[in-house]
N, CA, C and O of each residue as an XYZ file, in Angstrom:
680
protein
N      99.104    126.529    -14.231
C      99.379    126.892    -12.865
C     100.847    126.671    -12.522
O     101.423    126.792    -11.440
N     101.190    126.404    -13.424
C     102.970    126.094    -13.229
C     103.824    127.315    -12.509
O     104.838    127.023    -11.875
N     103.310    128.948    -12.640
C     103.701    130.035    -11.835
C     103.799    129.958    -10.645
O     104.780    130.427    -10.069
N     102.405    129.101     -9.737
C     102.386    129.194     -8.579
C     102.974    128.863     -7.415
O     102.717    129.223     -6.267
N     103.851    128.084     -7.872
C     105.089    127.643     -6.510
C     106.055    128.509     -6.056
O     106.461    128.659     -4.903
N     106.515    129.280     -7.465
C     107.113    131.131     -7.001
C     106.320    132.037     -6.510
O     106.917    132.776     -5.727
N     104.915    132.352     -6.691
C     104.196    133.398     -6.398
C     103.964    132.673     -5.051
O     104.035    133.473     -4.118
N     103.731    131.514     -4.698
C     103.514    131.336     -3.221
C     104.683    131.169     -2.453
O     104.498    131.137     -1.236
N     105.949    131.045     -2.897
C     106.867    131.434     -2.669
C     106.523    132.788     -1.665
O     106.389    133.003     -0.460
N     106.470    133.544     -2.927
C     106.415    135.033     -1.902
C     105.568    135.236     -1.191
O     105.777    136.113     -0.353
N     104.392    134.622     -1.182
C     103.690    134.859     -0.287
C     104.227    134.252      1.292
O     104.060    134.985      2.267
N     104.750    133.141      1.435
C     105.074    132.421      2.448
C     106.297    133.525      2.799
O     106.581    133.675      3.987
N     107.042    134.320      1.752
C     108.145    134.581      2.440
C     107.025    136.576      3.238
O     107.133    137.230      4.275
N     106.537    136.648      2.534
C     105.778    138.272      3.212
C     104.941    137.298      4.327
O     105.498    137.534      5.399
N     103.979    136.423      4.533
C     103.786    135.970      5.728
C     105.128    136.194      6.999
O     104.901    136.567      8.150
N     106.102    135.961      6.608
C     106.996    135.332      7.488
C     107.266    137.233      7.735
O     107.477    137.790      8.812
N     107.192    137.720      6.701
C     108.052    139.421      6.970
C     107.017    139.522      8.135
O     107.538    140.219      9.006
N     105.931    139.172      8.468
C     105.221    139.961      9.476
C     105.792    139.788     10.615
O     105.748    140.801     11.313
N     106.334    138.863     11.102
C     107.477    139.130     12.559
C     108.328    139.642     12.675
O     109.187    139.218     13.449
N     108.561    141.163     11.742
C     109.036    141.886     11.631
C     107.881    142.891     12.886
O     108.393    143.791     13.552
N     107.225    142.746     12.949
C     106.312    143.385     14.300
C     107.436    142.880     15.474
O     108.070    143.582     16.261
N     107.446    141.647     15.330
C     109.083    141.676     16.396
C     110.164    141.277     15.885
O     110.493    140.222     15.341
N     110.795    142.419     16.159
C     112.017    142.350     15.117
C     113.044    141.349     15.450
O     113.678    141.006     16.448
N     112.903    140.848     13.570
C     113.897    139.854     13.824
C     113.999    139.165     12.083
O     112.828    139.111     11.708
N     114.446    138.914     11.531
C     114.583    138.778     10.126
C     114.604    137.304      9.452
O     115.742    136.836      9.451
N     113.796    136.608      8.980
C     113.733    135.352      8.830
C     114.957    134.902      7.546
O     115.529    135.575      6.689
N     114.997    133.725      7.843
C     116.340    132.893      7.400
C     115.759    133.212      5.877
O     114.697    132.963      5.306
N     117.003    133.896      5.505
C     116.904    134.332      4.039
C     117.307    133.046      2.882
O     117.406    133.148      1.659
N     117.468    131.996      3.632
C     117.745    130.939      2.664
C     116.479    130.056      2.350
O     116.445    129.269      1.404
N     115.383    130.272      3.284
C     114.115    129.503      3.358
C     113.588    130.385      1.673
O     113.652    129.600      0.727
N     113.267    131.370      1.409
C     112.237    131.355      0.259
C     113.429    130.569     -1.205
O     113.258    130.765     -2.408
N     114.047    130.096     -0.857
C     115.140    129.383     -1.700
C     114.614    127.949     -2.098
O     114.339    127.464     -3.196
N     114.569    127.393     -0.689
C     114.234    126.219     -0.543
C     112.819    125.526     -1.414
O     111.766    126.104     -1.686
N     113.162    124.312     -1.677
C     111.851    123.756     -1.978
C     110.244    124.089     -1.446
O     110.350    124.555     -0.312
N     109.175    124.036     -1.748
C     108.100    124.466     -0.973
C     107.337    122.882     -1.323
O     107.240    122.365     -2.436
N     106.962    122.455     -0.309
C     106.176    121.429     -0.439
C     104.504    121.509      0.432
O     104.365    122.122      1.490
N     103.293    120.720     -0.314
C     102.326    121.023      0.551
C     101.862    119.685      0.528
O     102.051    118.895     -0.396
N     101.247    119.460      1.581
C     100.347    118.306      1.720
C      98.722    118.338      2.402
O      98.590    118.816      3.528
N      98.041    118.039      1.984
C      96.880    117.699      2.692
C      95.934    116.412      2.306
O      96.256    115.506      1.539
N      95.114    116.498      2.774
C      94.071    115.305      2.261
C      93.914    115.295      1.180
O      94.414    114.359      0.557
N      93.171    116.297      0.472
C      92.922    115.994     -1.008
C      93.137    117.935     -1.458
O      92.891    118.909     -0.748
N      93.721    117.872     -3.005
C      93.444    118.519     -3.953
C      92.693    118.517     -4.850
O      92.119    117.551     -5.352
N      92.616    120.061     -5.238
C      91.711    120.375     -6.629
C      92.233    121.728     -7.428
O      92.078    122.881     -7.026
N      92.866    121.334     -8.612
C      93.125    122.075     -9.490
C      92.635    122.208    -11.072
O      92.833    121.451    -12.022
N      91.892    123.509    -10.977
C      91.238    123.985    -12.254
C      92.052    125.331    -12.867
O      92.099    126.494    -12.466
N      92.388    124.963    -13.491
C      92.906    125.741    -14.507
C      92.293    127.012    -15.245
O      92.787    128.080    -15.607
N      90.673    126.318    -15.339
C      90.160    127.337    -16.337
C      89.986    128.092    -15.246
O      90.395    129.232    -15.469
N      89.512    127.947    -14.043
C      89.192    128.893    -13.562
C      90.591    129.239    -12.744
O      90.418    130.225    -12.027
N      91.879    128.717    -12.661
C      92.903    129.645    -11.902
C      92.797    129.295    -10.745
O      93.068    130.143     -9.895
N      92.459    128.222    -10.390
C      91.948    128.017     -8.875
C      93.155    126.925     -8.392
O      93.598    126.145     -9.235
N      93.632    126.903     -7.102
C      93.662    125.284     -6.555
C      93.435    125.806     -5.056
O      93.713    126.864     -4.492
N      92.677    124.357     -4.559
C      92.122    123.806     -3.149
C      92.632    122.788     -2.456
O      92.297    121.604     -2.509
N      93.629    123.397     -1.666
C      93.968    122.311     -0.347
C      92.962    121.565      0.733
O      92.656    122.467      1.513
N      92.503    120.721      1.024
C      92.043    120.527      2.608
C      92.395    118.978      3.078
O      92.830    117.912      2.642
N      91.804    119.736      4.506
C      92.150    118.341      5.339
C      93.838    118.143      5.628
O      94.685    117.452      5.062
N      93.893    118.973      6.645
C      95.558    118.563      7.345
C      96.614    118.841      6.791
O      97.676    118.235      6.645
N      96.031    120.370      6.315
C      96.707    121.322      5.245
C      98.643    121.169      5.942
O      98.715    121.353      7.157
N      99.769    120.920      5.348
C     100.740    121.269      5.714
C     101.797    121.878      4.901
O     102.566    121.012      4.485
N     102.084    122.982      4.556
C     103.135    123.676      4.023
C     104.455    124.256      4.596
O     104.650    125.207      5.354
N     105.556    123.121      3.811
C     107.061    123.568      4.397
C     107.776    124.427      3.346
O     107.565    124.399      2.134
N     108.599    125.147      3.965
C     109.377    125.554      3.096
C     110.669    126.302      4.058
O     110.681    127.411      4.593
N     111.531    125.416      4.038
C     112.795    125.701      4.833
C     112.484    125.613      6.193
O     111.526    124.921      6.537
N     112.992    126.068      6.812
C     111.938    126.414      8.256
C     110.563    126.789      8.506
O     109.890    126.188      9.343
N     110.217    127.531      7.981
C     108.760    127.626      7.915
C     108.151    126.478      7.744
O     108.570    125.526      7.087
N     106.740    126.589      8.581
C     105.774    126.141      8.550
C     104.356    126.364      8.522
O     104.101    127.436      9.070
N     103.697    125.981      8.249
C     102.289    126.516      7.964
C     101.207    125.471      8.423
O     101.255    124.461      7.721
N     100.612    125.445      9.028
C      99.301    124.301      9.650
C      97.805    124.867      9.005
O      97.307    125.802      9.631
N      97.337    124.555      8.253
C      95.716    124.882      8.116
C      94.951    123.469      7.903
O      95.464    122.350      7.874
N      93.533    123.833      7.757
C      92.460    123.127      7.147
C      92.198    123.035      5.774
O      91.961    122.103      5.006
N      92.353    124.809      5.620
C      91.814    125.127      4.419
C      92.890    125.828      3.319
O      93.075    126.984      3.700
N      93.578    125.581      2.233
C      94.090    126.860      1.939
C      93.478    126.765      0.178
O      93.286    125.792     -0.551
N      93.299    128.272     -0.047
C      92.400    128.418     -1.540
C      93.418    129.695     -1.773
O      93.901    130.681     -1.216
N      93.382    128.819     -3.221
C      95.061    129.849     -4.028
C      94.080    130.883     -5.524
O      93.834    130.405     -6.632
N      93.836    131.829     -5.213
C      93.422    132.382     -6.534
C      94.332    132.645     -7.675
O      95.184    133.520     -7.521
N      94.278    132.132     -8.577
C      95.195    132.644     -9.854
C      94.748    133.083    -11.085
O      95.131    132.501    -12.100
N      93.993    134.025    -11.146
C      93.078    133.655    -12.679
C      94.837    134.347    -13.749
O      95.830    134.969    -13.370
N      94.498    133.912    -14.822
C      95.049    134.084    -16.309
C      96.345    133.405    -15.493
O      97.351    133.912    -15.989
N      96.755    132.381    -14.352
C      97.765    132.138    -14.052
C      98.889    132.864    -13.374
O     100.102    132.722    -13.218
N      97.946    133.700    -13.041
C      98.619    134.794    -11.913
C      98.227    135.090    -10.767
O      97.201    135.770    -10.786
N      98.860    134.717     -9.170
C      98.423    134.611     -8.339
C      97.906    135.714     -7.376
O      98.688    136.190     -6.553
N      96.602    136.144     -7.447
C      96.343    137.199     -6.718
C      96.108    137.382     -5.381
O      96.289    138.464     -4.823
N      95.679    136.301     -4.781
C      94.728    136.093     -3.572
C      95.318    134.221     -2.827
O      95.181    133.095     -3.306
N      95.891    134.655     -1.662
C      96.103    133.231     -0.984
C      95.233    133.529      0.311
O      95.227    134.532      1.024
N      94.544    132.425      0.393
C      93.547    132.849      1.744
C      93.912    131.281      2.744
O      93.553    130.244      2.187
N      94.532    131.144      4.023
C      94.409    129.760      4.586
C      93.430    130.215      5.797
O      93.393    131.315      6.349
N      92.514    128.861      6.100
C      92.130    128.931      7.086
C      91.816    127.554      8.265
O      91.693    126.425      7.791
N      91.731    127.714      9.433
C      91.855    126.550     10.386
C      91.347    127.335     12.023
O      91.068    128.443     12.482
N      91.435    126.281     12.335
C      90.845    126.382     13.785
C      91.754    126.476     15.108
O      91.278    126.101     16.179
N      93.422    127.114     15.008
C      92.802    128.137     13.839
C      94.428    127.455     12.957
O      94.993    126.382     13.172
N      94.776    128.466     12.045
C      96.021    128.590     10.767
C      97.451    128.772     11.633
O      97.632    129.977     11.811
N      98.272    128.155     12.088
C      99.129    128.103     12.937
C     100.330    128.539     11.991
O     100.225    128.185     10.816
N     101.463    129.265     12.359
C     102.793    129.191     11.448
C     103.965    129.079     12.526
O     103.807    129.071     13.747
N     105.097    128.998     11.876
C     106.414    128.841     12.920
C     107.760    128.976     11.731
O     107.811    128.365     10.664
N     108.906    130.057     12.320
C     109.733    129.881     11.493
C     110.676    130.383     12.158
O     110.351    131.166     13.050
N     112.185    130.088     11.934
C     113.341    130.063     12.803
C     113.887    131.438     11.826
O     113.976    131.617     10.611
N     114.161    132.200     12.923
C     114.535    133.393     12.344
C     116.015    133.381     11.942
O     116.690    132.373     12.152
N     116.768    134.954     11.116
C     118.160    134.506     11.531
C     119.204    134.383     13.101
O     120.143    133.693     13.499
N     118.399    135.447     13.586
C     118.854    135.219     15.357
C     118.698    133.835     15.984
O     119.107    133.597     17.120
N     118.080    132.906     15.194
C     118.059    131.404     15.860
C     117.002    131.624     16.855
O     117.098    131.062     17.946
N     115.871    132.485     16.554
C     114.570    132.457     17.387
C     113.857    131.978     16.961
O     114.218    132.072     15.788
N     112.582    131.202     16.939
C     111.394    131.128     16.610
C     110.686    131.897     16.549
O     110.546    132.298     17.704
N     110.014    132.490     15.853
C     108.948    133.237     15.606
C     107.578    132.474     14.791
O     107.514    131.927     13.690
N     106.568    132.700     15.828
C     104.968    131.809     15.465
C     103.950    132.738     15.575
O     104.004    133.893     15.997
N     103.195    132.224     15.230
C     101.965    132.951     14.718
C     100.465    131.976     14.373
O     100.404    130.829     13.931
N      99.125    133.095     14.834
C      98.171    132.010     14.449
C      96.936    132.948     14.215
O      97.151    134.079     14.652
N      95.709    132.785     13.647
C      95.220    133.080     13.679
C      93.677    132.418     12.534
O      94.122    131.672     11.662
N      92.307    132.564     12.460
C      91.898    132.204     12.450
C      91.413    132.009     10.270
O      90.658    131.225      9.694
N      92.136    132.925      9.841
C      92.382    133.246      8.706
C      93.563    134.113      8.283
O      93.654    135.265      8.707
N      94.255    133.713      7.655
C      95.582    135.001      6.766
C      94.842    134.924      5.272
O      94.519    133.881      4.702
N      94.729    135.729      4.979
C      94.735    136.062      3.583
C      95.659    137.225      3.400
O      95.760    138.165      4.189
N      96.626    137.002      1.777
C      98.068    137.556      1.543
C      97.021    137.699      0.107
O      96.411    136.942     -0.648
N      97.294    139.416      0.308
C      96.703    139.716     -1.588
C      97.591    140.367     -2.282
O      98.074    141.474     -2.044
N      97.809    139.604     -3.208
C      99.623    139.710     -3.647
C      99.801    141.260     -4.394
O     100.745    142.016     -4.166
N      98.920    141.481     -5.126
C      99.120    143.510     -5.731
C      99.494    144.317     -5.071
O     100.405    145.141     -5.148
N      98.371    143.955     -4.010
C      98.689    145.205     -2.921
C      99.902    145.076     -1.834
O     100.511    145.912     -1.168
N      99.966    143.898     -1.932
C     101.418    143.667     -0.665
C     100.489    143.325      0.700
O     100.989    143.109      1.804
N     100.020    143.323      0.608
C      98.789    142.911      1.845
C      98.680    141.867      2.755
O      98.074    140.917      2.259
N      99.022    141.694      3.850
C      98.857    140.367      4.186
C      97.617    140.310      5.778
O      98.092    140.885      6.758
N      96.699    139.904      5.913
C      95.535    140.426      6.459
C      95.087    138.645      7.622
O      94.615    137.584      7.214
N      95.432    138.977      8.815
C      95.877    137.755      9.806
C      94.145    138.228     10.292
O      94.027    139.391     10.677
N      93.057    137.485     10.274
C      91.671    137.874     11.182
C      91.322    136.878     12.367
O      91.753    135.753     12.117
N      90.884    136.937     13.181
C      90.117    136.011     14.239
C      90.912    135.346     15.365
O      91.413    134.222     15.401
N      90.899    136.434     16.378
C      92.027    135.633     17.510
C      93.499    135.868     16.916
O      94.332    135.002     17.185
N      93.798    136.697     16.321
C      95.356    136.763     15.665
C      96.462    136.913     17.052
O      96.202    137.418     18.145
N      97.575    136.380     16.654
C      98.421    136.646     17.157
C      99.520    136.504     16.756
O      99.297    135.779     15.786
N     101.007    136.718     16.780
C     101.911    136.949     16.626
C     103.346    136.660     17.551
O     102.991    136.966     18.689
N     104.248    136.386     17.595
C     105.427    135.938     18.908
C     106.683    135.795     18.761
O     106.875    134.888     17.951
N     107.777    136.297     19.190
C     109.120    135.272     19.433
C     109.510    136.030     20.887
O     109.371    137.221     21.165
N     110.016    134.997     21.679
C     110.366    135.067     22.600
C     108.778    135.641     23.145
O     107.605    135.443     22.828
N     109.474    136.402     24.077
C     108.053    136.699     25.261
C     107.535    137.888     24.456
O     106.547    138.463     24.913
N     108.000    138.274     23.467
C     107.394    139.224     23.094
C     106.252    138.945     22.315
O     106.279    137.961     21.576
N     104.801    139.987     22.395
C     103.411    139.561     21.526
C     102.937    140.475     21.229
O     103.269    141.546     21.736
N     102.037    140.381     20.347
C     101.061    141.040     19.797
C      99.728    140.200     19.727
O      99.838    139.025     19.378
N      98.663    140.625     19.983
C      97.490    139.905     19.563
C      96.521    140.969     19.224
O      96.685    142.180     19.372
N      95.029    140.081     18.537
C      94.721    141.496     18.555
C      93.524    140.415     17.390
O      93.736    139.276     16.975
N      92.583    141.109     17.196
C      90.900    140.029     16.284
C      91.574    139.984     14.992
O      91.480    139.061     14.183
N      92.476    141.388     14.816
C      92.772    141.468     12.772
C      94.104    142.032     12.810
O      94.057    143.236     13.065
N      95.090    141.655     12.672
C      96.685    141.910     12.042
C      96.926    142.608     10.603
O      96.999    141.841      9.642
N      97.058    144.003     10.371
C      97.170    143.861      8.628
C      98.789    144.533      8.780
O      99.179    145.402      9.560
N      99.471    143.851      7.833
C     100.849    143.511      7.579
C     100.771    144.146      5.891
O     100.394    143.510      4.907
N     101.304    145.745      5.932
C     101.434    146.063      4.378
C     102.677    146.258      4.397
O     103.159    147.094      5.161
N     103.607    145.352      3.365
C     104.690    145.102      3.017
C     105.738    145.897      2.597
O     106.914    145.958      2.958
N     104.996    146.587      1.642
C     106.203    147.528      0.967
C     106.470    149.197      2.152
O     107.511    149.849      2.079
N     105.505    149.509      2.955
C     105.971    150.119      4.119
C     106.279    149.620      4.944
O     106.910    150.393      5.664
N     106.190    148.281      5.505
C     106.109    147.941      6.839
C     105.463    147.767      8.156
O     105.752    147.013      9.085
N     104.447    148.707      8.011
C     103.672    149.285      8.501
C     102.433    148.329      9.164
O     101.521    148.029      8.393
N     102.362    147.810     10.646
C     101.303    147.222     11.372
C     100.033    147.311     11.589
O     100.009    147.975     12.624
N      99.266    147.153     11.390
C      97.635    147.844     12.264
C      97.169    146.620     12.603
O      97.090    145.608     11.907
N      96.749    146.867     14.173
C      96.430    145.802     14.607
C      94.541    146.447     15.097
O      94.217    147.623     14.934
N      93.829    145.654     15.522
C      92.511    146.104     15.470
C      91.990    144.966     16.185
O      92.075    143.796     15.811
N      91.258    145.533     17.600
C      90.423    144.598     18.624
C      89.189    144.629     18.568
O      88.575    144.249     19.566
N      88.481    145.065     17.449
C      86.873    144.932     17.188
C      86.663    143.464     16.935
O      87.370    142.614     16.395
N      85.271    143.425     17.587
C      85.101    141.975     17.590
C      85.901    140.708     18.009
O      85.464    139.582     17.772
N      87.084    140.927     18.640
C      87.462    140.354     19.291
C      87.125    140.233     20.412
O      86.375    141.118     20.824
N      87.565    138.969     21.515
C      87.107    138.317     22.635
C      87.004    140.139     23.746
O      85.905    140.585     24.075
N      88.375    140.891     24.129
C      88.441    141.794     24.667
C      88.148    143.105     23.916
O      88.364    144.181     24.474
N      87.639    143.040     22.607
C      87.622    144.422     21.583
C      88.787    145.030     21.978
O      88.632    146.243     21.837
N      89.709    144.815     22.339
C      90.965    145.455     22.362
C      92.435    144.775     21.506
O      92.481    143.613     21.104
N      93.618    145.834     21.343
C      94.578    144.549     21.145
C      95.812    144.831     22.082
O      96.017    145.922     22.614
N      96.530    143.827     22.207
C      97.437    143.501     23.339
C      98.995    143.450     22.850
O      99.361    142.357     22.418
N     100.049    144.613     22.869
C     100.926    144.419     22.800
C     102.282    144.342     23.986
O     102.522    145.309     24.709
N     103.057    143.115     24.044
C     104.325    142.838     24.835
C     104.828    142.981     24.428
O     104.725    142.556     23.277
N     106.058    143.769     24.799
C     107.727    143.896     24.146
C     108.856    143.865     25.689
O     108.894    144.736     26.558
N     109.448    142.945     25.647
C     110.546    143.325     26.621
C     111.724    143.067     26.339
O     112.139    142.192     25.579
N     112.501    144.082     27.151
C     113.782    144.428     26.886
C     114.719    143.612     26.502
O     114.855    142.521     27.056
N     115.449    143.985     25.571
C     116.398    143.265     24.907
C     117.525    143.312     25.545
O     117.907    144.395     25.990
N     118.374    142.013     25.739
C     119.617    142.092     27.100
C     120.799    143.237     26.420
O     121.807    143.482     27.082
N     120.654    143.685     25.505
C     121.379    144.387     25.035
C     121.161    145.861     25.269
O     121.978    146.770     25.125
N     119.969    145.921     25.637
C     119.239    147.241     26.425
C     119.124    147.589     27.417
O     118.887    148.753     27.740
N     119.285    146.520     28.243
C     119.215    146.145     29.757
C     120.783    146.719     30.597
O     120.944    146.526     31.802
């Protein structure tokens, strides 16, 4: 499993591309940085490609942050396919290069690394500044860019987007 601190690397850094829904470009020196995780207890199996975070899941890496309960890393043959975190809910936060914050939460992210995929479900939401998005399911495909947000089964079955004007527009 020695791969997986780069492959989650990228995953933490395509999490972070999704506040690209509000534009704004995260500190390109963070997927550089060390990545550290902590929680209550681990479990790493090899044969099966697996490791299991829980209990007060915390993952840094530069600015970024990551809050879960749960996070389960798929890797079979040592290659990381599938990062799924989850919490009550999965909170993130990361200082963009504009010196904004940009956060995010939702009740599961799963990032499926082939496809570029990054898939925010349950109460999702998204933020910097006053600007939002919310919405039950966020899917964030990477190599277009490209948003879909989706209010099924959510609290309003709808989803909710804010954008306001940039003083530069104003």
């Amino acid at each position: 499993m020695s791969a997986q601190p780069t492959l989650l690397n990228k995953w933490l850094l395509c999490l972070l591309l999704l506040t690209f829904a509000i534009p704004a470009v995260a500190l390109e020196g963070d997927v550089e940085q060390p990545l550290t995780i902590e929680a209550d207890t681990a479990v790493f199996d090899r044969n099966k490609g697996t490791a299991t975070y829980d209990g007060n899941v915390i993952v840094k890496q530069g600015t970024l942050e990551i809050l879960a309960t749960h996070v389960d890393i798929l890797a079979p043959e040592n290659e990381i396919q599938q990062v799924i975190a989850t919490g009550s809910p999965v909170n993130f936060k990361q200082e963009m290069d504009n010196k904004k914050l940009a956060k995010g939460k939702s009740t599961k992210m799963e990032y499926f690394v082939s496809d570029k995929r990054l898939v925010l479900t349950g109460e999702s939401e998204l933020e910097q500044d006053q600007d939002k998005l919310t919405g039950n399911s966020i899917v964030y495909l990477i190599d277009s860019g490209e948003i879909v947000a989706d209010g099924k089964g959510g609290k309003s079955g709808r989803i909710t987007a804010t954008f306001f004007p940039s003083k530069a527009a104003e």
